[in-house]
N, C-alpha and C positions, 0 to 999 in steps of 0.2 A: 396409492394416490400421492402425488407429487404438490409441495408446498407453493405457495405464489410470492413471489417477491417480487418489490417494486423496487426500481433501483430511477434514483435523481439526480439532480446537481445538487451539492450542499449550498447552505447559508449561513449567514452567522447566528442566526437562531436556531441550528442544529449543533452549538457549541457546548450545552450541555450534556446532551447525549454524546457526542464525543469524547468529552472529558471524562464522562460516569464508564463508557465504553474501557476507553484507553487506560485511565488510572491503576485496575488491576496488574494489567501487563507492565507496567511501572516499576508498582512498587515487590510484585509476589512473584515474577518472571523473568529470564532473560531474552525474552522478544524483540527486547528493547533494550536499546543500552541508554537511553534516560536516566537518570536515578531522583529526579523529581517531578511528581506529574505537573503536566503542566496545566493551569485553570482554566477555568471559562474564557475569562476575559483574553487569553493568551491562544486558546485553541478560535477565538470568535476571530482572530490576528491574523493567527493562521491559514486558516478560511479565506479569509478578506483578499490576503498577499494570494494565495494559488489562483484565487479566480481574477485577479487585478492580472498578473503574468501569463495568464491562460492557460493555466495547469489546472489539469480536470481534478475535481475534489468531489467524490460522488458516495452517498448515502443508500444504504440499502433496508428499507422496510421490510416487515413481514404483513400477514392479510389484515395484522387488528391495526397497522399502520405504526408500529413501533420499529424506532431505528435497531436495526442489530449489528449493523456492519457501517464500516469507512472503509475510505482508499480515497488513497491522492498520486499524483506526480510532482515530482519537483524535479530540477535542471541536475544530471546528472554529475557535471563536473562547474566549477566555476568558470572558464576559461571559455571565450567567445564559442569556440571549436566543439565543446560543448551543445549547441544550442537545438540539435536534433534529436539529444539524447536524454531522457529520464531513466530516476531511478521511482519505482512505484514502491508504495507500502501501501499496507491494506490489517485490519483489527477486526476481529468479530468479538460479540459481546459473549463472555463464558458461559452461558446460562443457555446460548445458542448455536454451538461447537456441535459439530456432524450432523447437523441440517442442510449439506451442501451452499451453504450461506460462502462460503469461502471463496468457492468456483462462480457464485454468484457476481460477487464483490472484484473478483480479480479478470474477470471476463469483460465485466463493463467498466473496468478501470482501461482495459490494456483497446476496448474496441474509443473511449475516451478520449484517449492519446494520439493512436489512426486517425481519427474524426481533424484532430488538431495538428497535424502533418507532422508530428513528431515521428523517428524511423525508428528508434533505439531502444525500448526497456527492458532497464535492470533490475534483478531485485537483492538486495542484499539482505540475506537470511543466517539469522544465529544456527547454530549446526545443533542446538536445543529444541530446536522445532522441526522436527523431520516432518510433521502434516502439512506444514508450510511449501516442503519444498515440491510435495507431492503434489497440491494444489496446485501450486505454481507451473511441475514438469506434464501436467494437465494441461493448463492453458497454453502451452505450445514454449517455455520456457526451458531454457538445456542449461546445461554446467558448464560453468567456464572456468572456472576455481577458485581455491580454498586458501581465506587467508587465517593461517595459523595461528593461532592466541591473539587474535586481532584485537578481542575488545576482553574488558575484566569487568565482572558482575555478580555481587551475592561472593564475594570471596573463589571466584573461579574465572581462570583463564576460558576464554571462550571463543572459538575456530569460528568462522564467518565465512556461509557460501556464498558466491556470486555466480545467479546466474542471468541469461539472456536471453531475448526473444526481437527478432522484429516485429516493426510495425509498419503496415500497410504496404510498398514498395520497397523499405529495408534498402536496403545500402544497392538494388539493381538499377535504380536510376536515382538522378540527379534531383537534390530537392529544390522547391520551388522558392 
């Protein structure tokens, strides 16, 4: 029997849960290359700024309606040239790992982004989380490569993939 998950648009009242979410992969992980989690008040910020710029920030329940998962988009590059292209991230809560939560989470992030005529997402993934990339070469994501001791964390250099996916029309036609 397969599990039900509800997946929404976040709020800033789902900043707790995000933060209780997120904090692990902080402080006990290289997930993240953070190294302070960041609060309530700062993930409520967070929130606020994606859906003010219209980047999907989407929350995923399970049936007793507890959040187990995040995922957002933010603008992939600064630069105007930029403005078709996100990089997605996406957290599941550790207690909820190999419940397909993950596939769940980066499905309705990347159909999110489509919805919002964005053509591009990346994701960029510590090379510490090989489920991640699996998840990700699931949802139709390919490798485009490997940046070598890109980030340091916990005392260890740490390799960073990038990979790719379009979205909706993808670079075959012109956007609107």
């Amino acid at each position: 029997m397969s599990e039900e998950f509800s997946v929404r648009e976040a709020n800033v009242g789902d900043a707790a849960a995000v933060a209780e979410i997120y904090t692990p992969y902080v402080l006990d992980s290289t997930a993240t290359f953070e190294s302070d989690p960041p609060d309530v008040e700062e993930w409520g910020r967070r929130i606020a700024e994606a859906v003010e710029r219209n980047y999907p920030f989407v929350i995923v329940e399970d049936g007793a309606a507890r959040i187990v998962a995040f995922g957002f988009a933010q603008r992939y590059g600064p630069r105007i040239g930029y403005r078709y292209s996100v990089e997605t991230t996406t957290f599941v809560r550790h207690d909820s790992l190999g419940r397909g939560i993950g596939t769940v989470v980066v499905g309705a992030l990347v159909d999110a982004c489509a919805a919002r005529g964005y053509r591009q997402a990346f994701a960029v993934i510590a090379a510490s989380e090989p489920a991640s990339v699996v998840v990700h070469a699931r949802a139709g994501y390919r490798p485009v490569g490997t940046l070598t001791a890109a980030g340091w964390k916990h005392g260890q250099w740490l390799d960073v993939f990038l990979m790719q996916r379009p979205l909706g029309q993808g670079n075959e036609t012109l956007p609107e």
